[in-house]
C-alpha positions in Angstrom: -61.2 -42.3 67.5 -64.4 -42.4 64.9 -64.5 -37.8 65.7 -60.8 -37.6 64.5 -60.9 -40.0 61.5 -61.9 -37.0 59.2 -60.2 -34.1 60.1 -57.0 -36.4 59.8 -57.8 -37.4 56.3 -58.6 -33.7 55.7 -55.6 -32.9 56.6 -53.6 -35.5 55.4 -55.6 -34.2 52.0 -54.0 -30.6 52.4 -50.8 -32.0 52.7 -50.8 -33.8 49.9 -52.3 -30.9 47.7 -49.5 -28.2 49.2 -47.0 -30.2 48.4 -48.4 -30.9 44.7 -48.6 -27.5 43.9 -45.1 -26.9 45.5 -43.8 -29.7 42.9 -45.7 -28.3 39.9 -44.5 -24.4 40.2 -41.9 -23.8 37.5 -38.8 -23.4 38.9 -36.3 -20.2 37.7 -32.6 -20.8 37.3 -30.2 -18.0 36.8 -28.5 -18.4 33.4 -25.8 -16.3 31.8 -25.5 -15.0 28.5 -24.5 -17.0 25.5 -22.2 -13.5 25.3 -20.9 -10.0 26.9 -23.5 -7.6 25.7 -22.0 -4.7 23.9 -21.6 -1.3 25.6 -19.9 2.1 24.8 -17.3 3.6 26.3 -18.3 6.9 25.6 -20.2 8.9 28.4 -22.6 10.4 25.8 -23.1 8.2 23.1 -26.1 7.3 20.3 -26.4 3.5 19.7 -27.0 2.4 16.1 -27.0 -0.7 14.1 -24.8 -0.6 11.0 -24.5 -2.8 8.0 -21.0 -4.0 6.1 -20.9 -3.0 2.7 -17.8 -2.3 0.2 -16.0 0.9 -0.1 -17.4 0.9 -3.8 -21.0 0.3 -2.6 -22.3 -3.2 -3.7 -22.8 -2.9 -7.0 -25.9 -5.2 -8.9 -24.4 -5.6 -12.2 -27.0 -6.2 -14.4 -27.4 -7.0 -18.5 -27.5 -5.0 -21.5 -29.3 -7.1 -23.7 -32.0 -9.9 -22.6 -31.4 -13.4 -23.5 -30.2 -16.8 -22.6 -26.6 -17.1 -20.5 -24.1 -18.9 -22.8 -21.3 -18.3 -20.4 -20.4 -17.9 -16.7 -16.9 -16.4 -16.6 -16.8 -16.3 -12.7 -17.5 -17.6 -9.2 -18.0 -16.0 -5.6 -14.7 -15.0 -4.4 -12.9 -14.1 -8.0 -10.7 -11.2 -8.0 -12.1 -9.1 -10.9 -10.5 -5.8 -13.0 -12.7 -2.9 -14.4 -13.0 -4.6 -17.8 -13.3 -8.0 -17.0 -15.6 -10.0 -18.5 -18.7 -11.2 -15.6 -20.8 -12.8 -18.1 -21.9 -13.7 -21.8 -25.8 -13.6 -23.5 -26.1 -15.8 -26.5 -25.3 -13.8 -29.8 -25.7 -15.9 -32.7 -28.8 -14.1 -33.8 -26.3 -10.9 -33.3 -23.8 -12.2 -35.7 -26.1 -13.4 -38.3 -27.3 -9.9 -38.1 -23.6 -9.1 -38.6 -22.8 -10.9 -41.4 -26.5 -9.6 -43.0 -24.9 -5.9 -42.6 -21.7 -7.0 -43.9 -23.4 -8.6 -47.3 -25.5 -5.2 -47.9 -22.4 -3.3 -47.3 -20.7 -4.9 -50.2 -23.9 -5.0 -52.4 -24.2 -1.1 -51.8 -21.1 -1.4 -52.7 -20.9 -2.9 -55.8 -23.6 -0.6 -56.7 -21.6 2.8 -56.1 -19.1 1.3 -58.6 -21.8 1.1 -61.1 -23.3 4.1 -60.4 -19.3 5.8 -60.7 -18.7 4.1 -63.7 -21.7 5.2 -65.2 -21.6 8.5 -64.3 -18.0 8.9 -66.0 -19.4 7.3 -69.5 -22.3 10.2 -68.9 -19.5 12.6 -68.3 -17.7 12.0 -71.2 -20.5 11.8 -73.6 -21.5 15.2 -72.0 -18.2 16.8 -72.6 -17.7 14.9 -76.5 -21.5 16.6 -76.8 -20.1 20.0 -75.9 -17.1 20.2 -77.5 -18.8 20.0 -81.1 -19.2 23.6 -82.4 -21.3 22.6 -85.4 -25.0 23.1 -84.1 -25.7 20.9 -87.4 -23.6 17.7 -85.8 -25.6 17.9 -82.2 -28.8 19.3 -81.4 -28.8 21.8 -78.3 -32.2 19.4 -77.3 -29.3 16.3 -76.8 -26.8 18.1 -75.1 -29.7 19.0 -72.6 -30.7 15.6 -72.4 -26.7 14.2 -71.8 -27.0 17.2 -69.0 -30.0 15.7 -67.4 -28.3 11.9 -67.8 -24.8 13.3 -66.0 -26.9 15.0 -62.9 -29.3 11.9 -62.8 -25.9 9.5 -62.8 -24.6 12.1 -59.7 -27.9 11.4 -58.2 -27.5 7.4 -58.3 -23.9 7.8 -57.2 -24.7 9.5 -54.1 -27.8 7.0 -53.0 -25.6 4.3 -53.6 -23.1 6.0 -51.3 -25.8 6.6 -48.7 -26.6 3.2 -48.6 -22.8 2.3 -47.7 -23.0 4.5 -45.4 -25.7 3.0 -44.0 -24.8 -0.8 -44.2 -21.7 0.7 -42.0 -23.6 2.1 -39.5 -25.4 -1.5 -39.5 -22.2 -3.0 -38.8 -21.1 -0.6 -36.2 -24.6 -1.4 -34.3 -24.1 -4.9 -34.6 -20.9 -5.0 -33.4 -21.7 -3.1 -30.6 -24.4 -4.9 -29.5 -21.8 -7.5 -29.8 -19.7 -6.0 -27.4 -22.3 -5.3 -25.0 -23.4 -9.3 -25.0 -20.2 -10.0 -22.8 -20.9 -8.0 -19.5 -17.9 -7.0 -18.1 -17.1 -5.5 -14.3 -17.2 -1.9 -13.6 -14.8 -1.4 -11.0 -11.8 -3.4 -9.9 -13.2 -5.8 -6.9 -14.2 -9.3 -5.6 -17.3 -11.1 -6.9 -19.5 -11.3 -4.0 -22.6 -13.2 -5.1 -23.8 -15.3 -8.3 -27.1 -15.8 -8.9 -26.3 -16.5 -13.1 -26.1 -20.4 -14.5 -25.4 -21.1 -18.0 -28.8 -21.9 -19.8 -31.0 -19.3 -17.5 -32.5 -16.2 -19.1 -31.0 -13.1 -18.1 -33.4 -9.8 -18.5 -32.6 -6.5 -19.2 -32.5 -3.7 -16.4 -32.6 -4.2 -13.2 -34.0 -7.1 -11.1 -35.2 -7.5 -7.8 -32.4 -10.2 -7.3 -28.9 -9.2 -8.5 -27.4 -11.6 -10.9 -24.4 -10.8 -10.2 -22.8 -8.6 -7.1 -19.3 -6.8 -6.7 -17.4 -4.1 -5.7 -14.4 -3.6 -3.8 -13.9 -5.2 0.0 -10.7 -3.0 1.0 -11.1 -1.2 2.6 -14.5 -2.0 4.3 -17.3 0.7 4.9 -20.1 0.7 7.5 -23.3 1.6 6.4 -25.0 3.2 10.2 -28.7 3.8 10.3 -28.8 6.9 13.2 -32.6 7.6 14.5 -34.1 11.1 13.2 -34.4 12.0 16.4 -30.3 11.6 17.4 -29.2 13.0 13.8 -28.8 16.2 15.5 -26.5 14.7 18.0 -23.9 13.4 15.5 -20.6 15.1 13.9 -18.2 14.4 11.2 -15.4 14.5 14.0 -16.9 12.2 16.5 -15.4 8.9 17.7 -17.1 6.1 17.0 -16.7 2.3 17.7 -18.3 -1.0 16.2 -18.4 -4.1 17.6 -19.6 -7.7 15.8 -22.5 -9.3 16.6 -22.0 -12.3 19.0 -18.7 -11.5 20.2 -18.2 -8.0 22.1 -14.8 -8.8 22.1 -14.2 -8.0 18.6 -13.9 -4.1 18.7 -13.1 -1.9 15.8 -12.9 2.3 15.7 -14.3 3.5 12.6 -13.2 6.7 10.3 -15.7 8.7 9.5 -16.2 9.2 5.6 -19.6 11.0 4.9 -23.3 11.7 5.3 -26.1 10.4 2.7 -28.1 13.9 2.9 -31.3 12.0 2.6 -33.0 11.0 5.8 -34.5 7.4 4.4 -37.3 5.7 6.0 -36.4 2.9 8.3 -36.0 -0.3 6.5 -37.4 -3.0 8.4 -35.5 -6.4 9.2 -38.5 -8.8 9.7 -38.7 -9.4 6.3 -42.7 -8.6 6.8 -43.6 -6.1 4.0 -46.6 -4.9 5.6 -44.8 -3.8 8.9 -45.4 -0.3 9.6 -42.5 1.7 9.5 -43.0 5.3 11.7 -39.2 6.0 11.6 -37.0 7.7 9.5 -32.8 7.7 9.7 -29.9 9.3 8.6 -27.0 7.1 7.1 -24.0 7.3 8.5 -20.7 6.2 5.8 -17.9 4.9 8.3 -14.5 3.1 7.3 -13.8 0.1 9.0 -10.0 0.9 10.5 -8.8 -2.8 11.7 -8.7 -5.0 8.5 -7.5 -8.3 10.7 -11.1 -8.4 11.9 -13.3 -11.3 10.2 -16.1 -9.4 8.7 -17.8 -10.0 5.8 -20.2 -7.5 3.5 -23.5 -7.7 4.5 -22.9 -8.7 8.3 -24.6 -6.2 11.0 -23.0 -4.7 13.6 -23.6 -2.1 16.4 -22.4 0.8 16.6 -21.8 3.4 19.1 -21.2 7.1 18.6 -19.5 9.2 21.3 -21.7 12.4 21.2 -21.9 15.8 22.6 -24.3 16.8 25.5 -27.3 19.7 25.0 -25.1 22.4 26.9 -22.4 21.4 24.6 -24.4 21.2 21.4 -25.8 24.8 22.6 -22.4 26.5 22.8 -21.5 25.1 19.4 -24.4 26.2 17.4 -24.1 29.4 19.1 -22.7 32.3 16.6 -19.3 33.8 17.3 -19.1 36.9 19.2 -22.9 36.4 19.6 -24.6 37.9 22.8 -24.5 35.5 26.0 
C-alpha cells in the first residue's frame, strides 16, 4: 500500500493542476456587432470618409474692431438674413470720438464764415481802392498792399474750408467704424455655434476658435477626403452613396457638385498634433439628396464611390480615333 501512496498523490496532484489551468484559460464568446457594418453596392468602388458641412461652407465670422462684447443678438439654432446683426463691441469711446469730429466740424466752420466775411470786407476795400483815378487820393504802394490782404483772405478761406472738409471725413470714419461695431451675418443661414458672452473680449481677425459660426444647412454638402492614390479613380459622373455612422441603415445618394483642385494633406482625427501625416487627399464636394435624414454639420460619414476598372479607365483616357 506504502509503494502506491505517492504516485497516487502525484497524480491526484496533476489532476488537480489540469483542471486549474482548464478553469483559468479565458474563455471566447461570439458576440455581434453593436451594428451592420457599411458596405457598397458598387462592384468597383473607393471608400472614403466624408464630413457634413453647409452648402455655404461654415463660415467663422469674426470682428472688425477689438473690444469688449456689449451685446449677444443670437443663439445656436437662430435663423439669420445677410444683414443681420450677430453681435455688438462696445462703442462709447467710438461715439465720443463722434461727437469730438462733430464739434471741430462746426468750429471749422465757424471759421470759414470769418474767413468769407473777411475776405468780402478785403474785396470791397480792394475794389473802393481801384476805382479812385486820382493817384493823389491812394498810393499805388496801398492798392498793392489791399491786393496782398484780398489773396491772403482767399488763402484763409480755403484752409478753413480744408479743415471742414476734414472734420467730415472724421465723421464719416467714425461713423463707420460705428457701423462696423455691430457685426452682422454674411449670408442668409442658421447660427450654428456661439462661442461670444456679453462682457468677453472679442479680437480682431481671426481666431483659432470661431466666435461665432454660420452658413446655410439646405441643402447639405459632403465634404469627402478620397486617398491620392484613388483620385485617379474618381469622376464628376460617378454614383456615389453615404451612409451615417452607427446606423447602416440610414443610406443617402449624393449629387456630385465639385472638386477642390488642391490635393491637401490628410488631416488627422486623433487630435495629436505631432502625428505624422504621410498622406495627401483630394476633396470631394457632394450634395446630400435625402433631406428627411437626421444629420447634422460637422457629423462624419462614409462614403462609397462606384468607380471604373483599369481596362475601363484605359479606354477612356484613350484619344479618339487613336491607334489600338
Amino acid at each position: 500500500m506504502k509503494r502506491w501512496f505517492i504516485p497516487i498523490i502525484a497524480g491526484s496532484a496533476l489532476t488537480f493542476g489540469i483542471i486549474s489551468v482548464v478553469r483559468s484559460q479565458p474563455r471566447s464568446e461570439k458576440t455581434n456587432p453593436p451594428g451592420t457594418p457599411p458596405s457598397a453596392t458598387f462592384s468597383h468602388t473607393v471608400a472614403a470618409v466624408g464630413l457634413i458641412e453647409t452648402s455655404t461652407e461654415n463660415i467663422a465670422v469674426g470682428s472688425h474692431l477689438p473690444g469688449v462684447v456689449e451685446k449677444v443678438f443670437v443663439t445656436v439654432g437662430d435663423p439669420v438674413r445677410a444683414g443681420s446683426p450677430l453681435f455688438k463691441i462696445d462703442d462709447r469711446n467710438l461715439r465720443a470720438q463722434l461727437g469730438q469730429a462733430e464739434a471741430a466740424k462746426s468750429a471749422a466752420e465757424a471759421r470759414v464764415g470769418v474767413a468769407a466775411a473777411t475776405l468780402d470786407d478785403l474785396t470791397q476795400q480792394l475794389k473802393f481802392a481801384e476805382s479812385v483815378t486820382d493817384p493823389r487820393a491812394i498810393s499805388a504802394e496801398e492798392v498793392t498792399r489791399r491786393r496782398s490782404a484780398v489773396q491772403t483772405a482767399k488763402a484763409r478761406l480755403n484752409e478753413a474750408e480744408a479743415e471742414v472738409r476734414n472734420a467730415e471725413a472724421q465723421i464719416a470714419m467714425v461713423k463707420t467704424e460705428l457701423q462696423r461695431s455691430v457685426v452682422t451675418s454674411p449670408t442668409d443661414g442658421e447660427v450654428l455655434q456661439v462661442k461670444l458672452r456679453a462682457g468677453e473680449f472679442a479680437v480682431a481677425g481671426a481666431t483659432a476658435n470661431p466666435m461665432i459660426l454660420v452658413g446655410r444647412p439646405k441643402p447639405l454638402y459632403l465634404r469627402v477626403d478620397v486617398d491620392e492614390h484613388e483620385a485617379w479613380k474618381i469622376r464628376p459622373e460617378a454614383k456615389a452613396t453615404a451612409a451615417v455612422r452607427g446606423n447602416a441603415d440610414f443610406k443617402t445618394p449624393l449629387k456630385f457638385v465639385r472638386f477642390e483642385p488642391f490635393v491637401l494633406p490628410k488631416k488627422s482625427l486623433t487630435g495629436d498634433n505631432n502625428e505624422r501625416v504621410d498622406t495627401r487627399v483630394l476633396q470631394v464636394i457632394y450634395c446630400v439628396e435625402r433631406d428627411d435624414l437626421r444629420l447634422f454639420v460637422g457629423q462624419l460619414m462614409d462614403v462609397f464611390i462606384e468607380t471604373s476598372t483599369k481596362a475601363e479607365v484605359a479606354q477612356q483616357s484613350r484619344p479618339a480615333g487613336g491607334a489600338e
